[in-house]
C-alpha positions in Angstrom: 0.0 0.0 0.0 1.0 3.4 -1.2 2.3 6.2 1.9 -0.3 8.8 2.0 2.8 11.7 0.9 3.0 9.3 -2.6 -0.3 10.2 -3.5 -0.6 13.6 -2.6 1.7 16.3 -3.6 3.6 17.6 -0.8 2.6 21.2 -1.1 -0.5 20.4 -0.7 0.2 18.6 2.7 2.2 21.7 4.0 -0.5 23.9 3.1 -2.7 21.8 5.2 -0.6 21.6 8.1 0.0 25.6 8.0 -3.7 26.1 7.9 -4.7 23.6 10.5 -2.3 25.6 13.0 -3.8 28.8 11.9 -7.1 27.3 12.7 -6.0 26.5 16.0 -4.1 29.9 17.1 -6.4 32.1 15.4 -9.7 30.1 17.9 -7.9 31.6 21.3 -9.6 34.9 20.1 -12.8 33.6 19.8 -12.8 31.1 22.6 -16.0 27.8 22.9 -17.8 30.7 21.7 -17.8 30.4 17.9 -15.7 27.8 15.8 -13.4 29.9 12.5 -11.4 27.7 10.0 -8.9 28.8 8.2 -9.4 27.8 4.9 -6.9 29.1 2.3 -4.0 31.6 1.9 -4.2 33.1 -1.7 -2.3 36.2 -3.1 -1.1 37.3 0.6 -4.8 37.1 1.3 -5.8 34.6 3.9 -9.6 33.3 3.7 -11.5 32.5 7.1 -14.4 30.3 7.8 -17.3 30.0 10.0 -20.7 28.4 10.0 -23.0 31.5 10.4 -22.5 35.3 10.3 -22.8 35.8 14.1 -19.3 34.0 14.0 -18.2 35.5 11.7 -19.3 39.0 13.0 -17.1 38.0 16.4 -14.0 37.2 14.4 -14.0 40.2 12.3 -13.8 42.3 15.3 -10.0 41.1 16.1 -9.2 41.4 12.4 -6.4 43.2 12.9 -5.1 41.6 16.0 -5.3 38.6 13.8 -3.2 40.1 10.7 -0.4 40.8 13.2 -0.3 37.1 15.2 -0.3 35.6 12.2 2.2 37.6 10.1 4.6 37.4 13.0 3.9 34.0 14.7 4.0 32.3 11.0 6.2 34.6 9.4 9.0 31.6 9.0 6.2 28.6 7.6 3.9 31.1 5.4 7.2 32.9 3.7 4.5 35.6 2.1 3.2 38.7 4.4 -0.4 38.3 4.6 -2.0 41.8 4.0 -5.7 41.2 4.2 -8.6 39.0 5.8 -11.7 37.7 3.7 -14.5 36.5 5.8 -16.7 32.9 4.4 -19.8 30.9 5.5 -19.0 27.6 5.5 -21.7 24.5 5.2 -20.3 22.0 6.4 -16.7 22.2 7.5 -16.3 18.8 8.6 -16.2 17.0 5.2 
């Protein structure tokens, strides 16, 4: 049986990691409260998720808290500066 990193190009997989730790530091600002994914980084822009806009609503209100944690926690693993926030309603984000 084929490895898992065989079948998928590696990029992909780093992308993944670097958004699944962005997921998790970017939920201490938003606590049990609301759930936020991060979903993409595209053209120094980096896309966030949540379920309904009330979420959304509460993680738009440390926007720019957010720009500088991640821009300086990640600065090393994202090797772009990321200049802006979009905000997305998500279905279902468990798929």
């Amino acid at each position: 049986m084929k490895k898992l990193s065989d079948t998928i190009n590696i990029s992909i997989l780093e992308k993944a990691k670097i958004l699944e730790i962005i997921t998790n530091h970017i939920n201490k600002y938003i606590g049990s409260e609301a759930k936020c994914y991060a979903c993409n980084i595209n053209d120094n822009i980096l896309v966030l998720g949540a379920t309904n806009s009330s979420s959304i609503n509460l993680i738009r209100n440390y926007q720019r808290d957010i720009l500088k944690d991640v821009n300086y926690e990640f600065r090393k693993m994202l090797k772009v500066k990321i200049i802006k926030i979009k905000f997305r309603i998500i279905k279902n984000p468990n798929i």
